[in-house]
C-alpha positions in Angstrom: 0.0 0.0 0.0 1.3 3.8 -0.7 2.0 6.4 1.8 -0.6 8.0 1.0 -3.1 5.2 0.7 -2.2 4.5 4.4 -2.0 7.9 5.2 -5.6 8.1 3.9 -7.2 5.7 5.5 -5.9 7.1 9.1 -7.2 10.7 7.7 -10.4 9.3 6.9 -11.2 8.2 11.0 -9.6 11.1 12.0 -11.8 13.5 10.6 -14.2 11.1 11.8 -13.4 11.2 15.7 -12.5 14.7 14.7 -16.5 15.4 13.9 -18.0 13.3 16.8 -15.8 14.9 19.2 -16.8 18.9 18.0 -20.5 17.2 18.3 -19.4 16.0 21.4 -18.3 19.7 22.9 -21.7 20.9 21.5 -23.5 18.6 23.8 -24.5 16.2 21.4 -23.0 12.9 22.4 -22.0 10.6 25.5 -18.2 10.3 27.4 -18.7 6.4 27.1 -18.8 6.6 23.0 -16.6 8.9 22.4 -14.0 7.4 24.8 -14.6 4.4 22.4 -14.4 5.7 19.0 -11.1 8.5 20.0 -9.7 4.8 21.3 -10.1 3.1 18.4 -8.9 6.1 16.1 -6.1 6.1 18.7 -5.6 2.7 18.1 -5.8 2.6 14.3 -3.4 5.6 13.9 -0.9 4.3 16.2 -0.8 0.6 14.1 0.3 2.9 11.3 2.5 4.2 13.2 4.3 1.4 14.6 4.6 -0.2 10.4 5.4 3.3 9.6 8.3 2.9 12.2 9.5 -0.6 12.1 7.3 -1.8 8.7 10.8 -1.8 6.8 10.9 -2.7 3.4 6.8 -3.3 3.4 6.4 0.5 4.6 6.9 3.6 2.2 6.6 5.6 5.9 9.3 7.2 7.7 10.1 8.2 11.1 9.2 12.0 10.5 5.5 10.3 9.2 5.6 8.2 12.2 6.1 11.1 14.3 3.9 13.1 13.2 0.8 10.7 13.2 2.1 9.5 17.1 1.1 13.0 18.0 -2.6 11.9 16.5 -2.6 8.7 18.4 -1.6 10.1 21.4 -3.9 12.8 21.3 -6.8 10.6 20.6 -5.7 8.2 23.4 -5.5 11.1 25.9 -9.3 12.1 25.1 -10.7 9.0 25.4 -9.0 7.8 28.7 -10.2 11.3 29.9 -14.1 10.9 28.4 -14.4 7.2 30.4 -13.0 8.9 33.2 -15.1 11.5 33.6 -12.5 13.8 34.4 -13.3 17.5 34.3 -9.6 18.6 34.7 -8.3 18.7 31.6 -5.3 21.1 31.8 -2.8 18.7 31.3 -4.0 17.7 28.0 -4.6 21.4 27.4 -0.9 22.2 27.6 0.2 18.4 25.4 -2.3 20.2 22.7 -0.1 23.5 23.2 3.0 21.2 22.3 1.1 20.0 19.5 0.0 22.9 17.7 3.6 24.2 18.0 5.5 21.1 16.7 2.6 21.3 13.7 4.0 24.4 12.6 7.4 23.3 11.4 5.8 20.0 10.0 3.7 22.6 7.3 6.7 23.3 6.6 8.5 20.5 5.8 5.7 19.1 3.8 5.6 22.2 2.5 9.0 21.7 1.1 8.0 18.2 -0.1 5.7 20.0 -2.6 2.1 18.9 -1.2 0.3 21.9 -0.7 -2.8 20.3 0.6 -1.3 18.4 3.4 0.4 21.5 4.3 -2.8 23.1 4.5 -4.0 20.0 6.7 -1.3 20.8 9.0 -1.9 24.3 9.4 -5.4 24.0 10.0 -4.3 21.1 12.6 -1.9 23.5 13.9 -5.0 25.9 14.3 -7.3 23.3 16.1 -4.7 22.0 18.7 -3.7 25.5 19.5 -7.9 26.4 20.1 -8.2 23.6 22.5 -4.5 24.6 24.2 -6.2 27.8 24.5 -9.9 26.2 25.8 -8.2 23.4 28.1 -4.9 24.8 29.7 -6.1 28.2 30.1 -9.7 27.1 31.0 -12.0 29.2 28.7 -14.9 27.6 28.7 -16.6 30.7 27.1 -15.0 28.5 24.2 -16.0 25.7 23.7 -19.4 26.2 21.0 -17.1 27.5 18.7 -14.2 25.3 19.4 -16.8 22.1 19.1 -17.9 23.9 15.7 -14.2 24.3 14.1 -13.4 20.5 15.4 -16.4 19.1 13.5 -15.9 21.1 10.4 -12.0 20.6 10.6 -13.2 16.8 11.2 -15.2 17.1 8.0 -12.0 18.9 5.9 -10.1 16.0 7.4 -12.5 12.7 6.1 -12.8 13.9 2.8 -8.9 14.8 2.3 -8.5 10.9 3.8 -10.9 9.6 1.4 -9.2 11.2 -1.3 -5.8 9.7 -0.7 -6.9 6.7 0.1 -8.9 6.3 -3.1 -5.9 7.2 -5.1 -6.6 11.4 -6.2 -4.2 12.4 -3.8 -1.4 14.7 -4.4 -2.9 15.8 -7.4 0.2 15.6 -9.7 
């Protein structure tokens, strides 16, 4: 399978999870399934990590694609051990999103560099989201959270239909 055939099909549940949780902050949806759909995109995103990593000759992936899709799993992980806990502190995770938007900058870049504007445009918007819930988690503005639940599900939807399109083979557009 191609980079960005695998690629796709961890975009595709990421804008996924990425929708249900913005429903989610708008009040439409239970801790229970969300905590079981972020651990199965967790999960998911972190097998493609681990063939990205160690795949070796099966795996067009590298470590900086690893990398960069282990701060996905991670941050999918996170929000689902939090949702089935209940836990109503979530300034730790606020400040790992923090760390997150600003190690998303530099990766625009470098796929910037790499010639594919869209996923650079993927990253930035990324960039954009994990800094809104740095800024609605760590520094507790609650005030928040509609519009930050509205961006999430519409960067969710941005996010499935770039997946689909890689994995289906129409992405980068060459």
């Amino acid at each position: 399978m191609t980079l960005y055939g695998v690629l796709g099909m961890g975009l595709l549940f990421v804008g996924g999870v990425l929708f249900v949780n913005g429903m989610w902050l708008l009040g439409y949806g239970s801790n229970r399934d969300v905590a079981i759909f972020n651990f199965l995109v967790g999960l998911i995103t972190f097998l493609i990590v681990l063939w990205w990593a160690f795949g070796g000759d099966a795996s067009e992936g590298t470590a900086f694609n690893a990398a960069g899709t282990m701060l996905f799993s991670f941050t999918y992980l996170w929000i689902g051990a939090n949702a089935i806990r209940g836990v109503d502190d979530q300034r730790s995770f606020g400040w790992y999103c923090g760390f997150v938007a600003v190690t998303a900058l530099p990766t625009a870049y470098l796929v910037f560099l790499s010639g594919d504007l869209g996923l650079t445009g993927l990253w930035l918007l990324w960039a954009v989201l994990w800094a809104a819930f740095f800024v609605l988690l760590a520094l507790e503005r609650d005030d928040l959270t509609n519009p930050v639940g509205s961006f999430t599900a519409i960067t969710g939807a941005v996010t499935a239909i770039g997946g689909y399109l890689m994995a289906a083979g129409f992405w980068p557009w060459a």
